[in-house]
Each structure stands twice: as structure tokens, then as C-alpha cells.
N, C-alpha and C positions, 0 to 999 in steps of 0.2 A: 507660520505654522504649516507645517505639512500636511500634505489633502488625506483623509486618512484611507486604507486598502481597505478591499474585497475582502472576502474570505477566497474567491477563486482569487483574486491577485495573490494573495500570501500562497497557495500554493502553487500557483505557477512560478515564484520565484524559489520555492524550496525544490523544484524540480530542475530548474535551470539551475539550482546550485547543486543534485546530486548528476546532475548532466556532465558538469564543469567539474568538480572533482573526479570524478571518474575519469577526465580527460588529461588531469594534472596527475594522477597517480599515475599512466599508462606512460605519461612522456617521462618518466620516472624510475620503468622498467617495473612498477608495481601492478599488481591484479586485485582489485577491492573486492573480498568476496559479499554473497549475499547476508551473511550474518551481521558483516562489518557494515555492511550498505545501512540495512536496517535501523543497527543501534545507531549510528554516525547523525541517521534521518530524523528519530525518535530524540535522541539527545539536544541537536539543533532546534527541535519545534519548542523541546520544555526548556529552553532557555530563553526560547523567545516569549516566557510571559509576560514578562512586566512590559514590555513593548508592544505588545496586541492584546493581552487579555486573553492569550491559550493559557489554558492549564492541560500540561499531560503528565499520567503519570504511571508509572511502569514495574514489572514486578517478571524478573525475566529466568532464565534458566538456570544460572549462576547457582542456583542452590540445588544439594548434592542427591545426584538420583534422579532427578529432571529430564529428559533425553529428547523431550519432542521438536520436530523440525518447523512446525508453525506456529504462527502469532494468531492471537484472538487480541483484535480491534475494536473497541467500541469507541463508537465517533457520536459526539452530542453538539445537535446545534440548540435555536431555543425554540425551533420547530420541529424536530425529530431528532430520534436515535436512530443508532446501526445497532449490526453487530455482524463481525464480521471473520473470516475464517482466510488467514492470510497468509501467500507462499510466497517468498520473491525470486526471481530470477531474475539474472543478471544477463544483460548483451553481451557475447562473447567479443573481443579482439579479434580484430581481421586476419590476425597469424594465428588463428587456433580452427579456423577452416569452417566456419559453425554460428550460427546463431542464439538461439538459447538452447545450449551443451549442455545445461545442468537439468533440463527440460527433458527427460530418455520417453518419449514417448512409447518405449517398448519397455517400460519399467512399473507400469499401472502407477504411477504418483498422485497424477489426476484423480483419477478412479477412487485412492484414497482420500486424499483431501478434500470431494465430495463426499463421502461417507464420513467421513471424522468431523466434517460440518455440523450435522444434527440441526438446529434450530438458524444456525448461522451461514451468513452469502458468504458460498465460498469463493473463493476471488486469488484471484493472480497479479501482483503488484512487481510491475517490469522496470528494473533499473537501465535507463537505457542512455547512450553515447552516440558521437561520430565519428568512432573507430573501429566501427561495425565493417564486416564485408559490406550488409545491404545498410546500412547506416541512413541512404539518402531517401530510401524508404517511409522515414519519417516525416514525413510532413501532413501537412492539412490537419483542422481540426483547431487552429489555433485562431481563432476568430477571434474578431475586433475586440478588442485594442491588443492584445499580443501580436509580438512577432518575434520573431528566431526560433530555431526550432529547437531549441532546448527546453520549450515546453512538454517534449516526450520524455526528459532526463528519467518522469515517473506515471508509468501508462498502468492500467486496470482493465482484468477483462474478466468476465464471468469465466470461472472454471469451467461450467459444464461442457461453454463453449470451444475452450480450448482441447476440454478432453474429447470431444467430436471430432479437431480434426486430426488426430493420433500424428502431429506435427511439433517440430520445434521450431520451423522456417517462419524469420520473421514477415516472408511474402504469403502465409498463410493466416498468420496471429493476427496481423496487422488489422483486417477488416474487422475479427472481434475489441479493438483496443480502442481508446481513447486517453485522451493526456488526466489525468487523476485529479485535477481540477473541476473537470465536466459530473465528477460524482453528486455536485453542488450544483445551480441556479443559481444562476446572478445574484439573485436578490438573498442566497444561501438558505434556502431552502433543497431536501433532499434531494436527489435525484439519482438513486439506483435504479428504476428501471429503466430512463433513458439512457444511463452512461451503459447499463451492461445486460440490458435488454433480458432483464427477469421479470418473473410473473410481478402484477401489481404489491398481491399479500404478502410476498417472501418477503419487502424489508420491513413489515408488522409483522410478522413473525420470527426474526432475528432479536427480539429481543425479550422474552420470556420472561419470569419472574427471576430466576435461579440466575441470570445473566447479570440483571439489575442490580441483586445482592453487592455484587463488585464495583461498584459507586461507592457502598459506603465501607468495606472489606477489603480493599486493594492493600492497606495497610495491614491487614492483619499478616502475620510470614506465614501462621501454620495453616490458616485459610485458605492463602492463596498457593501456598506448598502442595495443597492437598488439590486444590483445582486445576492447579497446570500439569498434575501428574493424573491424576484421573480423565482429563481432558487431551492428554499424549500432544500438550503446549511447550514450542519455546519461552512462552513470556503472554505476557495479557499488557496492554496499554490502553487507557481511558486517554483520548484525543478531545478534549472537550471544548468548542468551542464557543461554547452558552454566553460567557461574558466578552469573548472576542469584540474588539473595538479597532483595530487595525491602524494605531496609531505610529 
């Protein structure tokens, strides 16, 4: 029988697999954008229930009138929630001269997505590769027992942090960043203030009453019609890993 995984194992292998795809689409002549990254990542995890005991489940823009650019995340282990306000950018290719492009620092995006936050850690979830110009930039942070550095495939940094340094270079981003792993303790227990150095109460207070409703309302269409659109949402995803077993 197989030894069974972490909650940090299982996502450091989801990250060295959006690492490794990203790097087969490119020798491909393909560009995976962030929307694609996203659903590709989300789809992968709810497939992997019955093999670990995730359940996630998603409820996204596809329905008509919808228009907003980020995900609201709520992550459950059986010792906390999240809730979480989530933009992704993607590592540019080294022929496009750029780091994260889609990041315009002179566009106030940041600035938005901590406002559109409200209750929720706003957060920046980095799809990242080795065919980055500063690519080798990546490293460190991937402590024992990982190695390769396709543990960055998918890094996290507090928004507010990034909106501080009105940058898109990843030789700036980088000291706010960690591999999306580190969100969790070993032992899987939370860990949003270490991973992304916010105050202790923000991740008690990401989770509201109005947030919680969507546990048991994900299902409903006109429910969540009305919340992804009032909330200026691409989509909402319950990432649950309460009964995770990591088999």
C-alpha cells in the first residue's frame, strides 16, 4: 500500500504539474492563459477526489452577464477556513521581454482587488515556469523533503504587498512570494500569516457569515448567479479539504 500524502505534498505536486504543463504548452508554440491556468488547476484538484478525499466544487462565469476577473476561494481544512479573493498571473515567456505582463502596475489592478476584497485575503496566485527570462530566480523555500524547483509552478503573495511595490519584475515579487504549499503547516493546519505576512485576525475574519452561506448554496444557479455578479466574481470554488486522506 502506498504511504499516504500531505496536504502540502498534494500541493506541491499540483504545482509541479501546472509548472510542467506550462512548459509542454510553450515547446508547443502554445501560451496558456490565466483563465485557462485556473480552470485546467481547479478541474485537476475535483478530479482528484476519490483518490485523496478533496472535494471541490465550482460555480464559474460561464453564466450570462457574469464579467468579473477574479475567483473567490474558500479553502476548508478540519481546523480552519479561508476565504480568499484571488487574481492569477501568469510568468511571461522569455521572447515577450517581461515578467508578469499581465501584472500593469500603472493599471491600479492591485489597488482594485484589494478593494473588491471586503472581508476576503486578497491574494495573488503566480502561475509560474522555466521559461521565464529571470526563471532561475526561483528557488529556495522548498524545504525538506521537496526538491526541483517546480515547486514555484504555483506561488501566493498578499496583494497589498505586491501593490506596494507598483512592480511586475519578478526580482521584486519574489521576496513577497512563497510556493502555495507553505499556505498550510505540515501538520495542515492554516497558515496565512506566515505564508503572506498578514495581520493575525484577517484570516478570522475572511470568513463572515454571508461567505459561509456558500457551503451549503454553491448549488443553487440563481444564488450563486446573483453572488458572482454582485461580487464583480469570475467564479467561487469551495477547495475542501476536511475529509482529505491522501491516499
Amino acid at each position: 500500500m502506498a504511504t499516504p500524502i500531505t496536504l502540502r505534498d498534494y500541493l506541491r505536486r499540483r504545482a509541479a504539474w501546472v509548472w510542467n504543463e506550462q512548459g509542454h504548452a510553450f515547446t508547443r508554440g502554445l501560451s496558456l492563459q490565466e483563465e485557462t491556468l485556473t480552470e485546467m488547476l481547479l478541474l485537476r484538484m475535483a478530479r482528484d477526489h476519490a483518490k485523496h478525499g478533496l472535494s471541490v466544487t465550482m460555480f464559474n462565469k460561464t453564466e450570462e452577464g457574469i464579467n468579473g476577473a477574479d475567483w473567490e476561494w474558500i479553502v476548508r481544512t478540519p481546523w480552519c477556513d479561508l476565504g480568499l479573493r484571488v487574481q492569477a498571473k501568469r510568468l511571461y515567456h522569455a521572447s515577450k521581454g517581461s515578467d508578469y505582463g499581465g501584472l500593469d502596475p500603472k493599471s491600479g489592478q492591485s489597488a482594485k482587488l484589494i478593494a473588491n476584497a471586503g472581508t476576503s485575503i486578497p491574494l495573488y496566485v503566480f502561475f509560474n515556469h522555466d521559461h521565464g527570462t529571470n526563471s532561475s530566480l526561483l528557488n529556495g523555500g522548498g524545504e525538506h523533503p521537496y526538491r526541483g524547483r517546480s515547486y514555484w509552478g504555483c506561488s501566493i503573495a498578499c496583494a497589498k504587498k505586491v501593490e506596494a511595490e507598483k512592480s511586475n519584475a519578478l526580482s521584486k515579487l519574489k521576496k513577497h512570494s512563497k510556493p502555495w504549499h507553505r499556505l498550510f503547516t505540515p501538520s495542515g493546519n492554516c497558515n496565512a500569516m506566515g505564508a503572506l505576512g498578514i495581520d493575525p485576525g484577517e484570516a478570522d475574519r475572511s470568513m463572515p457569515g454571508d461567505r459561509r452561506q456558500i457551503f451549503e448554496r454553491i448549488r443553487d444557479r440563481n444564488f450563486m448567479s446573483q453572488y458572482i455578479i454582485q461580487h464583480d466574481l469570475a467564479g467561487v470554488a469551495i477547495i475542501d479539504f476536511s475529509d482529505f486522506r491522501g491516499e
